[in-house]
N, C-alpha and C positions, 0 to 999 in steps of 0.2 A: 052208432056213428057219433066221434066227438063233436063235441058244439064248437061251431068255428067263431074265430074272431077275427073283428074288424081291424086292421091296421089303423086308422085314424084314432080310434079310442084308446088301445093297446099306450098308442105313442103317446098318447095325451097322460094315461094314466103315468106311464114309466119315467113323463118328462116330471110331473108332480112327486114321484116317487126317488129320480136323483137331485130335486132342490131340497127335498125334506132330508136327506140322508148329506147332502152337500151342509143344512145348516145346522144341522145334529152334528154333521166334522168338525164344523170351521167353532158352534158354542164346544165342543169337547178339549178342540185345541185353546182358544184362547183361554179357555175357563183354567187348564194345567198350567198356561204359563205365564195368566196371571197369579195361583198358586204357588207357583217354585218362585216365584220373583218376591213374593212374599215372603216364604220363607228363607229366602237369601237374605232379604232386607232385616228380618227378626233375627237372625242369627249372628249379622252385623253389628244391629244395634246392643244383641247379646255380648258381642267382645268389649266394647264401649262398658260395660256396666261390668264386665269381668273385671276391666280395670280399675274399675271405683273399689271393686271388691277387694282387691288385692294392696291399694294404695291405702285403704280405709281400713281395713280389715273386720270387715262388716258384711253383711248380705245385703242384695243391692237387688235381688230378683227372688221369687217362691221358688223357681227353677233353676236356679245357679247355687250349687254348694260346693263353699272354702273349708276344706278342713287342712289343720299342719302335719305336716311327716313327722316321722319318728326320727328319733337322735340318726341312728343309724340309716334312715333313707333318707335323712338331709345332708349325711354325708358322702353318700354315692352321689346325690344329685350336685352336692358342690362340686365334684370332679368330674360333672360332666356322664356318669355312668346311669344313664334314664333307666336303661334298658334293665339294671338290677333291681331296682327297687321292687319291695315286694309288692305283688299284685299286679305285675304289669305282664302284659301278655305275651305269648311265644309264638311262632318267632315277633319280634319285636322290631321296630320302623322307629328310628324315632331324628324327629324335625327339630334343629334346634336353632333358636333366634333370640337375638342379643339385639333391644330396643333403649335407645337411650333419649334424655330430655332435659329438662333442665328441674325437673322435678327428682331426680334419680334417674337409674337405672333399668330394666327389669330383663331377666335374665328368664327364658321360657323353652321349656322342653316336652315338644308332644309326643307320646308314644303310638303310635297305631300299629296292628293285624297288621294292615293293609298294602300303607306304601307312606315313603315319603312326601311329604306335600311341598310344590313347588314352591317355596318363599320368595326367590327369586323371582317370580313374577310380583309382587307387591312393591310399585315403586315407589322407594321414600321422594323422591321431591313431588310426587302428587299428593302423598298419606305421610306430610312430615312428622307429625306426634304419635309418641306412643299407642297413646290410645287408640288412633286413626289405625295402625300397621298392626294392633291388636284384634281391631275388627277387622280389617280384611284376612288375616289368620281365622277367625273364627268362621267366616265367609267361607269362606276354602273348606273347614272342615263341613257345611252345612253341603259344596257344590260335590264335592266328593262322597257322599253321602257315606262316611264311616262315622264310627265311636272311639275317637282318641279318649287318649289320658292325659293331662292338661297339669302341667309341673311347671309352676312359677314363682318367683323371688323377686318383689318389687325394693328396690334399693336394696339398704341391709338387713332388710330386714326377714320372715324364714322364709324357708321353704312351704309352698302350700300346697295343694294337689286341689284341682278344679274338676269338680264337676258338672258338665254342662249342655249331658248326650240330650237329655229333655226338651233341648229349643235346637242343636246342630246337629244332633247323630242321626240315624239315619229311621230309627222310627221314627222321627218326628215331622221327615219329608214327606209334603204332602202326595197320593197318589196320583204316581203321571199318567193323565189320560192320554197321550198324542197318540201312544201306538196305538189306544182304541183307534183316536180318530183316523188314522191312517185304515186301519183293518175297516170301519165301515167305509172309506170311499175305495177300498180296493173292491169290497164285497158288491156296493152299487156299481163301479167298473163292470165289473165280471158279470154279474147279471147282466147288465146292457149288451155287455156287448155278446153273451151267452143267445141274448135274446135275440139279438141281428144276426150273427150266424146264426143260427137256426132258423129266423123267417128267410131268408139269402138260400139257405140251403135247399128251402122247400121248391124255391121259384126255380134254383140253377138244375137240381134233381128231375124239377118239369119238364125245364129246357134242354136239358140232355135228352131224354126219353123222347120227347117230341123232335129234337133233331134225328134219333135214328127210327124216325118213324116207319120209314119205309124200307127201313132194314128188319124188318121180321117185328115190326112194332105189334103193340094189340089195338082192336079196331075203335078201343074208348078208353080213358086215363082214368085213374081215382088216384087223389092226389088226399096231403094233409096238409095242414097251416093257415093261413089267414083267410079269410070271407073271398075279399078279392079275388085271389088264386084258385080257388074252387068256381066263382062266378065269370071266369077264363077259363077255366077246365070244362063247367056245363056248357058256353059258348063254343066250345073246339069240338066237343065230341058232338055237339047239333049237327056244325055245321060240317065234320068229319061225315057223319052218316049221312045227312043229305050230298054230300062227294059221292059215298058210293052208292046211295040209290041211281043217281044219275049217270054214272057210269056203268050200274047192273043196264038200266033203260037202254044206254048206250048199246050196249054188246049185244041185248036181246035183242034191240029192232033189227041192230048188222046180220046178227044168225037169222034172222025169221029172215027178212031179205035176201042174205047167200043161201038159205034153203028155199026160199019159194021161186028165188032166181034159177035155181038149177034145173027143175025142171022143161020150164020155155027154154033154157039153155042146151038143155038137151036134145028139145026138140031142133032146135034150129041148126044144132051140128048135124041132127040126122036130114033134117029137110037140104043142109046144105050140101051133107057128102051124094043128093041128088042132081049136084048143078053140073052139067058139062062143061060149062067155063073153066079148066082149071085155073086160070089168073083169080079170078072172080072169088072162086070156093077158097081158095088160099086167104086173100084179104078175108073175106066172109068168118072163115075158123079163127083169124090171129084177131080181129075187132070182138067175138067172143072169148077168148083165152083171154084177153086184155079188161073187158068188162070183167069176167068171176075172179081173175085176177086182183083188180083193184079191190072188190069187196072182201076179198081174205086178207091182203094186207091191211085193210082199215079193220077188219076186224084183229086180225095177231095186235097190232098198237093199243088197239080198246083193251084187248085182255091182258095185255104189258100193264099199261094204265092201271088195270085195277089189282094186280099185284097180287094176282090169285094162287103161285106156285109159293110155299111153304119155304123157306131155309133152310141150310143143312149144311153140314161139314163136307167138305170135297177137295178134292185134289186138282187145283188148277195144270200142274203141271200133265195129271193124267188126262184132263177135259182136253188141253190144246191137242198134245200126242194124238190123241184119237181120231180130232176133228182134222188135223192133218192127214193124218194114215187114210181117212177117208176118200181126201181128194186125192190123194197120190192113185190109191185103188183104182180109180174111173179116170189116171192120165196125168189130170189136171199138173202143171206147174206150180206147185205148192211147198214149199220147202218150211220146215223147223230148225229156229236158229239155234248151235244149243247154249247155255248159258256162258258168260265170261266173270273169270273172276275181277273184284274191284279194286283197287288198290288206293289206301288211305292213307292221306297225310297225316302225323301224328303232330303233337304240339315241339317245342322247342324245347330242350333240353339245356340244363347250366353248364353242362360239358360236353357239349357238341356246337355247332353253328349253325348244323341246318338242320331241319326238320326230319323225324322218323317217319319210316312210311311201314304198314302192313297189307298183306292181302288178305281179302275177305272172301272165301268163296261161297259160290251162289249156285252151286248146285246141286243145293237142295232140295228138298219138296214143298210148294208154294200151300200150305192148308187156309181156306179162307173158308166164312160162312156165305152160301150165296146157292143161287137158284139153279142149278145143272140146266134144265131144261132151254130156261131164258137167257144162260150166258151162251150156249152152244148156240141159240139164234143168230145173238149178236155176232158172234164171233163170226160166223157161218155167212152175215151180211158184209164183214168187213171182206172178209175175202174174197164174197164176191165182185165186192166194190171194184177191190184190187188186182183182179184179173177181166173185170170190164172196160176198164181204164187203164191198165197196163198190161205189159207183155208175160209176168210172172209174180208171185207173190209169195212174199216170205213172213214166217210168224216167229216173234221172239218174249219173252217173258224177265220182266225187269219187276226188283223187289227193293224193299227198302224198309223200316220199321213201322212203317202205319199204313204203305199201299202196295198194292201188285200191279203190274203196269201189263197188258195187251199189248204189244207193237205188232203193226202188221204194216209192210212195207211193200210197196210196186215196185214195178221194174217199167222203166219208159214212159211212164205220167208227167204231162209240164202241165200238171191242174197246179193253180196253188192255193196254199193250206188257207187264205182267207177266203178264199173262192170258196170253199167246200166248207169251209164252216158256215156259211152265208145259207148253205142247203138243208142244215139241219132240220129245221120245222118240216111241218108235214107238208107233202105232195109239191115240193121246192123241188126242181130239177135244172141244172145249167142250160144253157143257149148249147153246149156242142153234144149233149146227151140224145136228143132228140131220134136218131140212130140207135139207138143202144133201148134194151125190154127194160120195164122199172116203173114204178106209178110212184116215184118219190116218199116211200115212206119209211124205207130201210133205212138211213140213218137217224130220223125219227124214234123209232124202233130203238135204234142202239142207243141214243140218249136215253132214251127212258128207263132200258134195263141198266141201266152205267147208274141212272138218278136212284132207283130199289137200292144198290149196292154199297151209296154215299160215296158214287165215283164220278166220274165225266166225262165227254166223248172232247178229244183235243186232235188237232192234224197240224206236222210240221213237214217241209219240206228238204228233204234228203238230198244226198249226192246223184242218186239211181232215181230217186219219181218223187213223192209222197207217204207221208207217216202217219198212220191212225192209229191213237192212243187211246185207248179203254183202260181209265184208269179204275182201279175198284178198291175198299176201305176192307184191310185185311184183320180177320178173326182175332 
């Protein structure tokens, strides 16, 4: 068995575990960009000192080397031809800019691999002098992060070739951490929240299972995930097992009872088929039929209650047929409604104006998981309901994608549907029942097989009597 944990500590650790990884981002981040800021700044300051180099004709930095072209590459560069000089790369880019002052001229042509570098962003009335519009050229080669080749002519004097990858090219940019920092706070993200679905999944996986408990559930859970959740799981299955020892206690006393009942019962129908009174012996037999009566329905509900019949795949549509064809057999006014097809409204169409419709037919076969024994009860109570209270009684089956629906309908009932839902609980019987055999605990009975099922007992009132809906939660 794993060693669980506690949610309070868990959170406590993980909240200590996203500030340490939050201030590991935020130093990774500022630390790069105060790095790249630097080395924009140095590569700046580097065009400034190119210029001194080039005006002076001197070196100005251990990092910046002037050397002159040859006859022949100072004369392509006079014409403007960067891109032939020899040494310059293939294919070739090259940026050319004409800076003027009052110092002279300087006339500069860079070649890059790469690409042209925007000069046109450099504005002269912010970076009037030269030497200003020099450094933000050398800027640009440090933000672009290539290795120009740097061809310059300060007044008349030559051609020089700069080299100056060592402070702007592109080894010399420092290394950007942001995507680390990014990559650790997506990793702390994703763990968190890795780690909340999964303690969510453990509870909601509980709470599905214990919703369809009494759909074929098992009589105790083992669950995984946090302390908590298990210390609600040891509490449910306590208190689950002491449920059904009391309802074992329950059903045993009713059997000892309807068996030690039966006997004196016995006797008394025989002492009674001695009375000459027939008025008498009549009352006498129906106040015993109505006593062992009451005890078997209280016991059928106890054994509903405890939910003793197994699950299984079955054919609702074959359960009703049967249970009809039963009552037709012995007479009874029982009719099977047969299914109707549905017809559905489809959405709107860009070339039509009104709505598509389809039919769906429904006369299929209804397969649901559920208890044969205990649904033929219920079913079996409604109908009697419905011929107790009415003049005939029809049985129909309505589907849909997550329920199967029971209708079973009277013929001449003006009960109404909140009236009879009021009778549900046990040994509940109307003011005009009183006439009619019944110890109130048949629709009892049908709620509780409808609650096994994850359905419900509902009544609406029809054109012809009353509507009892057994609804049940389909396979």
């Amino acid at each position: 068995m794993t060693r669980a944990f506690r949610l309070r500590r868990l959170a406590l650790l993980w909240v200590a575990l996203a500030m340490v990884s939050a201030s590991a981002a935020t130093v990774l981040w500022l630390r790069s960009t105060q790095s790249w800021a630097d080395h924009l700044a140095t590569a700046q300051t580097a065009g400034l000192l190119t210029y001194e180099a080039l005006r002076t004709g001197q070196d100005t930095h251990p990092d910046l080397h002037v050397s002159r072209l040859t006859p022949s590459d100072a004369a392509l560069a006079e014409t403007g031809k960067f891109e032939r000089i020899s040494g310059m790369p293939q294919p070739a880019y090259v940026t050319v800019l004409s800076l003027q002052n009052r110092e002279g001229g300087l006339r500069i042509g860079a070649v890059s691999d790469m690409l042209q570098y925007p000069v046109a962003d450099i504005p002269g009335d912010i970076v009037p002098t030269a030497s200003a519009q020099l450094a933000s050229l050398t800027r640009l080669f440090a933000t672009y992060c290539s290795d120009p080749i740097l061809i310059a002519r300060f007044g008349n004097g030559p051609w020089q070739q700069v080299d100056g990858n060592a402070i702007w090219g592109c080894d010399a940019a420092p290394r950007d951490l942001r995507l680390l920092a990014v990559l650790v706070g997506l990793v702390a993200v994703a763990a968190l929240v890795t780690l909340i679905g999964n303690t969510t999944q453990s509870f909601d996986a509980f709470a599905q299972a214990f919703r369809n408990r009494r759909f074929g559930g098992p009589d105790s859970y083992e669950t995984t995930g946090p302390s908590e959740l298990r210390d609600i799981v040891e509490s449910l299955n306590a208190f689950l097992e002491a449920e059904r020892k009391q309802l074992a206690n329950r059903a045993a006393v009713l059997s000892s009872v309807s068996h030690d009942l039966g006997t004196p019962a016995t006797r008394l129908r025989l002492r009674t088929a001695l009375i000459q009174d027939e008025d008498l012996r009549r009352k006498l037999e129906s106040d015993i039929d109505s006593m062992t009566g009451i005890i078997e329905s209280a016991l059928t509900y106890t054994r509903a209650e405890m939910n003793a019949e197994a699950p299984r795949k079955l054919s609702l549509n074959a359960l009703v047929e049967t249970i009809v064809s039963d009552y037709q057999d012995v007479g009874e006014p029982v009719t099977l409604v047969p299914p109707r097809d549905k017809v559905v409204q489809g959405g709107r169409s860009l070339f039509m104006s009104r709505q598509g419709q389809s039919v769906v037919t429904t006369g299929r076969q209804v397969i649901i998981s559920g208890r044969p024994v205990a649904l033929e009860r219920a079913i079996t109570n409604l109908i009697d309901n419905a011929l107790k209270y009415g003049r005939s009684a029809s049985v129909a089956i309505e589907t849909d994608a997550r329920t199967a629906t029971i209708v079973v309908e009277d013929e001449g009932s003006d009960t109404l549907a909140r009236d009879v839902e009021a009778l549900i609980g046990p040994f509940e019987r109307g003011d005009n029942t009183s006439f009619i055999q019944g110890h109130g605990l048949g629709l009892s009975i049908v709620a509780t097989i409808a609650a096994l099922h994850n359905g419900a007992l509902s009544f609406e009132n029809s054109g012809t009597g009353l509507q009892a809906r057994l609804s049940l939660q389909r396979a």
